[in-house]
C-alpha positions in Angstrom: 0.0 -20.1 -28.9 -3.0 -21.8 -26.9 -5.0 -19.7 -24.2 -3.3 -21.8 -21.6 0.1 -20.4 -21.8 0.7 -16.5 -20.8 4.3 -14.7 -20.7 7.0 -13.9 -23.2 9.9 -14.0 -20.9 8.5 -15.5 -17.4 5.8 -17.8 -19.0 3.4 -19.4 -17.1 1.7 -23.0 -18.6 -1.6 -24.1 -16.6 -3.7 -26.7 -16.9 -6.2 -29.5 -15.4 -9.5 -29.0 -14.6 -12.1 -28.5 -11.6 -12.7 -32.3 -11.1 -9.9 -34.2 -13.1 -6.9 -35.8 -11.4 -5.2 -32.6 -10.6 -4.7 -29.0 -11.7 -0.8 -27.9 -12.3 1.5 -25.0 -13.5 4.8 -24.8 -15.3 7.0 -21.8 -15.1 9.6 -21.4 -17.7 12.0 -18.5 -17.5 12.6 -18.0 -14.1 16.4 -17.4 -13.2 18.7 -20.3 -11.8 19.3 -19.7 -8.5 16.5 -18.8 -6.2 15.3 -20.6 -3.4 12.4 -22.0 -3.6 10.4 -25.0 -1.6 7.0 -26.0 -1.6 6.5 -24.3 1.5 7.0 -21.2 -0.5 4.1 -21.9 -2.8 2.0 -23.5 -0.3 1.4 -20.5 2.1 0.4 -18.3 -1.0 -2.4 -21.6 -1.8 -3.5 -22.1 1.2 -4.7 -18.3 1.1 -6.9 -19.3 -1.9 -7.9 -22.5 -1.2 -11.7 -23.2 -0.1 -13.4 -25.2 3.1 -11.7 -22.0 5.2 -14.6 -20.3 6.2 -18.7 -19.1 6.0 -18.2 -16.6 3.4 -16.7 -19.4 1.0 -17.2 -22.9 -0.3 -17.5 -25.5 1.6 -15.7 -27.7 -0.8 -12.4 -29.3 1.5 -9.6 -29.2 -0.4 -6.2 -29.1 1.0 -4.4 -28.4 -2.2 -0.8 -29.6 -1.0 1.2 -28.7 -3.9 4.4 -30.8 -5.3 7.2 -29.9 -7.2 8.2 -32.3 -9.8 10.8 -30.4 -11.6 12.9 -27.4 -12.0 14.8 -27.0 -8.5 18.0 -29.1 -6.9 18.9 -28.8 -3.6 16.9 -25.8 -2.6 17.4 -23.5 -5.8 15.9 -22.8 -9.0 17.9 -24.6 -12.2 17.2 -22.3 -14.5 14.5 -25.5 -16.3 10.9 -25.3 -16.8 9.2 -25.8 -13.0 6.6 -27.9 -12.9 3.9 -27.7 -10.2 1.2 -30.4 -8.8 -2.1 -30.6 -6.9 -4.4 -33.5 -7.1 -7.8 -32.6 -6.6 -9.3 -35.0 -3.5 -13.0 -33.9 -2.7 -14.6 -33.1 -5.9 -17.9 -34.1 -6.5 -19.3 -34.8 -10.3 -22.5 -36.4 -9.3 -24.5 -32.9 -9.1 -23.1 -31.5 -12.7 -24.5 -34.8 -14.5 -28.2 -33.3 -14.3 -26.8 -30.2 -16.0 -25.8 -31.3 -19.7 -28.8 -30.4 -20.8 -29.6 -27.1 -18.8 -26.7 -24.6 -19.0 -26.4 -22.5 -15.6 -27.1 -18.9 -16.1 -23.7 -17.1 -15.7 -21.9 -19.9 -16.7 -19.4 -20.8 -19.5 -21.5 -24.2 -19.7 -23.2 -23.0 -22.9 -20.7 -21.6 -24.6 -18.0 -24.2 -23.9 -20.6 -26.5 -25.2 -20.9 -24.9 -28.8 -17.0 -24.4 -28.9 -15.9 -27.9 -27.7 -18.8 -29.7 -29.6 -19.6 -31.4 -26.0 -16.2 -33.1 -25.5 -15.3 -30.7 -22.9 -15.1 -31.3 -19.1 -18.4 -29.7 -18.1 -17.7 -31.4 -14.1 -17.4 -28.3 -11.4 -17.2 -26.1 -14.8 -14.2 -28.1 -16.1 -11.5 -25.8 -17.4 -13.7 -22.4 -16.9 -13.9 -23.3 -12.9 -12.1 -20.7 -10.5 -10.6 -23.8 -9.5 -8.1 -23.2 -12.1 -6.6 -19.9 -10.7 -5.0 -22.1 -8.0 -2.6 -22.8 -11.3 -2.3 -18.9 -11.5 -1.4 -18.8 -7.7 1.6 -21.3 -7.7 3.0 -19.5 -10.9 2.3 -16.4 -9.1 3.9 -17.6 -5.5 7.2 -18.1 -8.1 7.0 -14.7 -9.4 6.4 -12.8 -6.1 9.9 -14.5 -4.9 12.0 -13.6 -7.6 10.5 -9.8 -7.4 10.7 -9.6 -3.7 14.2 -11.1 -3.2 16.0 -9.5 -6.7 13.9 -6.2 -6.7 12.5 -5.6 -3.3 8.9 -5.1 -4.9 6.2 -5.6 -2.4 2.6 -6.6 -3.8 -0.5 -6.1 -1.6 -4.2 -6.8 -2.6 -7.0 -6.5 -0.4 -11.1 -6.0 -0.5 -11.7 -2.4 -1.1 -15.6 -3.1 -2.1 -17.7 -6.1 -1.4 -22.1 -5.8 -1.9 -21.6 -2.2 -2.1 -20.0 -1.8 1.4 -16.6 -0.1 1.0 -13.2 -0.6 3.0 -12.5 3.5 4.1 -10.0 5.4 6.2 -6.9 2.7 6.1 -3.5 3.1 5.2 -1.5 0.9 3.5 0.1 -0.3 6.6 -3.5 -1.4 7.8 -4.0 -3.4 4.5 -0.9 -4.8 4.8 -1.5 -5.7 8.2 -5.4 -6.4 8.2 -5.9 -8.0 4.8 -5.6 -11.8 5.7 -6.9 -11.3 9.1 -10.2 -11.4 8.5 -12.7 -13.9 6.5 -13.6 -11.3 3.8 -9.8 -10.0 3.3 -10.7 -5.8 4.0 -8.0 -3.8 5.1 -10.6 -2.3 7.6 -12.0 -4.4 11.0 -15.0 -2.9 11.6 -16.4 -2.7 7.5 -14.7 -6.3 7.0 -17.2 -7.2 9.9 -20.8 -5.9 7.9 -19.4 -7.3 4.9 -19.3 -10.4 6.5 -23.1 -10.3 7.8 -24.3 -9.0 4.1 -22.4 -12.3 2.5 -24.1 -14.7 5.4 -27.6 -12.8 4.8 -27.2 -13.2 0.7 -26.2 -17.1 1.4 -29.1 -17.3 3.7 -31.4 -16.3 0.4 -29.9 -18.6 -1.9 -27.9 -15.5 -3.7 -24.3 -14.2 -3.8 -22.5 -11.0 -4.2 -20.0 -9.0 -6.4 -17.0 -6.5 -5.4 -13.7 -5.1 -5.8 -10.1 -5.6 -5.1 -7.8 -3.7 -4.9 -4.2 -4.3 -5.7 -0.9 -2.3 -4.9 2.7 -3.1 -5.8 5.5 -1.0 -4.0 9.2 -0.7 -5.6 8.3 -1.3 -8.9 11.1 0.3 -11.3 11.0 3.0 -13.5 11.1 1.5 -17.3 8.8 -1.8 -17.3 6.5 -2.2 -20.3 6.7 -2.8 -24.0 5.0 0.3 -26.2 2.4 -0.5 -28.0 0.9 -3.6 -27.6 3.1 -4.8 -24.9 2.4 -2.2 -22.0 2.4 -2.6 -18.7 -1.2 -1.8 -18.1 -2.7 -3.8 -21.4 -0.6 -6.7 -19.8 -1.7 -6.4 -16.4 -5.5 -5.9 -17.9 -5.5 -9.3 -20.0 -4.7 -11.2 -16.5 -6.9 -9.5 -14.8 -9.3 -10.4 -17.0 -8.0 -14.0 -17.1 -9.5 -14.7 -13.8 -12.7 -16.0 -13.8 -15.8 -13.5 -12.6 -13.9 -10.5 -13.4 -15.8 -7.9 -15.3 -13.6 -4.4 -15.0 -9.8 -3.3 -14.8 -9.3 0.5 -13.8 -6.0 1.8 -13.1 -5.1 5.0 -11.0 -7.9 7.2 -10.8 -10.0 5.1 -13.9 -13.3 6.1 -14.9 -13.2 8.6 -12.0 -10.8 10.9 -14.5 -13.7 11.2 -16.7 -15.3 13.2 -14.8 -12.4 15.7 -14.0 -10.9 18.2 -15.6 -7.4 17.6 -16.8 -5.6 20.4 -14.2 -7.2 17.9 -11.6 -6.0 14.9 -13.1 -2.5 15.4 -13.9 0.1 14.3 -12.0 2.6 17.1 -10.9 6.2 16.4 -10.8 9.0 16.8 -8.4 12.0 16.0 -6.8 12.5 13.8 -3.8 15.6 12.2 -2.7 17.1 12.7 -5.9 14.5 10.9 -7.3 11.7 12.3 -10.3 8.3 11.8 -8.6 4.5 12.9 -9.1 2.9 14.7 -6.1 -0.5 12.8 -6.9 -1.0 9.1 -8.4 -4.0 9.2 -10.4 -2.0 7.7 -13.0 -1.9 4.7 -10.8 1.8 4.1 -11.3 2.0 3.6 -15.3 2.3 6.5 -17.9 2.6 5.3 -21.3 2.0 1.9 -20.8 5.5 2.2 -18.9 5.7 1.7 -15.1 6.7 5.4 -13.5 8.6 4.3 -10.2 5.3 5.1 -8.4 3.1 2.9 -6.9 1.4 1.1 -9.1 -2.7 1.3 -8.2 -5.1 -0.8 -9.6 -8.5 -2.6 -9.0 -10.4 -5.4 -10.2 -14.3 -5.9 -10.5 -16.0 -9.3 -10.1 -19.2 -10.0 -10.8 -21.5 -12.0 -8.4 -20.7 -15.8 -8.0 -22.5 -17.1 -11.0 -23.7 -20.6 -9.1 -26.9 -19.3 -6.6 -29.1 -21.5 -4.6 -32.0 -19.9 -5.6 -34.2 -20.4 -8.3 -33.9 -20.0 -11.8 -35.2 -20.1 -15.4 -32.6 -21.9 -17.7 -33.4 -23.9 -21.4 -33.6 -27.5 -21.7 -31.6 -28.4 -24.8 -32.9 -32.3 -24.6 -37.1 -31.5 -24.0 -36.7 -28.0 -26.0 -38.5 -25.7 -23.1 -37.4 -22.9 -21.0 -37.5 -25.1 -16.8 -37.0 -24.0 -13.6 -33.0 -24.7 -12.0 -31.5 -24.7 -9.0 -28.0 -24.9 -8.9 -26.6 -28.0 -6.7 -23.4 -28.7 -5.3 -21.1 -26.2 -3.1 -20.2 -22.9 -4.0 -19.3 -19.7 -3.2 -21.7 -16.7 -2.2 -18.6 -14.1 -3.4 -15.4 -15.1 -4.7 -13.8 -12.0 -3.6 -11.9 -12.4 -0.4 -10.7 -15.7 -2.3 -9.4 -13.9 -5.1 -7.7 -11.8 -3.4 -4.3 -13.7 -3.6 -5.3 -14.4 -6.8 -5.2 -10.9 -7.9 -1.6 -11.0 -6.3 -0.2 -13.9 -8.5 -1.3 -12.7 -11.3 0.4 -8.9 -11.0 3.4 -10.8 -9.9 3.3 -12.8 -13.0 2.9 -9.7 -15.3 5.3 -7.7 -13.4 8.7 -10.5 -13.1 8.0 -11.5 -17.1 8.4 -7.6 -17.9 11.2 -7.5 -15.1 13.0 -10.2 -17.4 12.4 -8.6 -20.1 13.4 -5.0 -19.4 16.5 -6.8 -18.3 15.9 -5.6 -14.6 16.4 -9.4 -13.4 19.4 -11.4 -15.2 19.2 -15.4 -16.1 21.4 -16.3 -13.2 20.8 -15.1 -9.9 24.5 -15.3 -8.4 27.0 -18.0 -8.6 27.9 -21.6 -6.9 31.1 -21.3 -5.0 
């Protein structure tokens, strides 16, 4: 199996590139039946897509997304679903001066020396963040089926951004505050400094890193695979799939190394006739099995890798260290646009193992 394709059950294929034709997904495994329109996928895209504001790129795409195949009349078929956007404003004139003079943080190197040069090297070819718009419409899919079949509930937001930190909100406020505001924090008045810390970075040529957050509601008791196959490993190796992240912690993460085990341990009880733990630094998975609590984890992403500012960088072609300066347009932080992207991609995780655990059946109903 390729790097392209992810899922055993609920399998997602993507592929295209930043400034090819188009960039595209194909879901096999979802269940016959579910409704499902491009309006459905396009309200989850046109949270990731860029040209929306200052804290982003100013690269205008619409990305209108098409559905070639896999629904009739409204519903799921039970085929493969194939998913389409054609990429409109890219511009390759600024990568040409780069062949020679990989950009620090960049796969432009190491793509090199693995693809012997034939590689798409425009906008960062297949290693762009362009590509988890592929993840998104998989993901817009996947949050459906969970949602409607399930009633699971998936909410990401900013919870770090330059070292300022969303505090004091509930989930209610995250769920209400998240996409109201151009750096996607659950709380007003921090999403507000974060704003003026990405705008002053910008204004120095730089860019910043952070964290999101991500929160899924109603999960089950029972998803996961032991060993290799665990919820959390899963969840990790897309995680780690998008481009810029850096670290996965789940539940309490590295913070439990620095408690005691009496403080770290979930307690259980009884609720509603229902098993629960009193605390949740477990972050909703014990055993690489999901626990029928909320499931808690976040996501680090390093600082947008493509700066206006200076810096050093080898000339393959004259054999000397030069000076670069990035062209073209790019983020200053891809967090508040990865947010949805951090969605999808639990979403994905979450309805292959739903499939899998046999928590969602092939056919969803029946024509009368």
């Amino acid at each position: 199996m390729t790097g392209n394709i992810v899922g055993e059950r609920f399998v997602l294929v993507s592929f295209g590139e930043s400034h090819g034709k188009c960039v595209g997904a194909v879901v096999d495994g979802c269940p016959a039946g579910l409704e499902l329109s491009e309006e459905d996928i396009q309200k989850d895209l046109d949270l990731r897509k860029p040209g929306q504001s200052i804290v982003t790129t100013q690269r205008k795409e619409g990305d209108i997304v098409e559905i070639m195949s896999g629904t009739f009349r409204g519903r799921t078929t039970g085929a493969p679903i194939m998913m389409l956007i054609r990429n409109q404003d890219q511009n390759s004139s600024a990568y040409e001066g780069l062949v020679n003079t990989p950009r620090p943080g960049h796969a432009d190197a190491t793509a090199k020396a693995k693809y012997g040069g034939f590689n798409d090297y425009r906008g960062g070819g297949r290693f762009s963040g362009r590509i988890t718009a592929t993840f998104v419409m998989g993901g817009a899919v996947a949050k459906k089926l969970l949602k409607q079949v399930l009633g699971v509930e998936i909410i990401a937001y900013t919870s770090e951004l330059g070292g300022l930190r969303s505090a004091g909100f509930s989930l209610d406020d995250a769920r209400k505050n998240r996409y109201s505001n151009e750096v996607r924090s659950p709380d007003p008045v921090v999403a507000e400094e974060m704003k003026k810390k990405v705008i002053e970075m910008r204004g120095k040529g730089d860019s910043l890193g952070g964290i999101v957050e991500c929160v899924a509601l109603n999960v089950p008791p029972g998803f996961g695979e032991p060993v290799f196959g665990s919820l959390d490993s899963d969840l990790a190796r897309m995680a780690l799939s998008i481009p810029a992240v850096k670290g996965v912690e789940f539940g309490s993460g590295f913070d439990s190394t620095r408690r005691n085990g009496t403080q770290n341990n979930d307690l259980f009880s009884m609720k509603d006739g229902k098993l629960i733990s009193e605390t949740n630094n477990a972050g909703g998975i014990l055993g690489g099995l999901s626990s029928g609590m909320p499931l808690v984890y976040r996501i680090a992403f390093k600082p947008a890798a493509s700066i206006a500012a200076k810096q050093k960088t080898y000339d393959t072609a004259k054999k000397e260290q030069v000076d670069l300066v990035v062209p073209g347009r790019h983020d200053p932080t891809v967090v508040p646009r990865a947010v949805p992207v951090v969605e999808s991609v639990t979403a994905l995780v979450l309805a292959d193992h739903a499939i899998r655990g046999g928590f969602i059946t092939p056919v969803l109903g029946r024509v009368e």
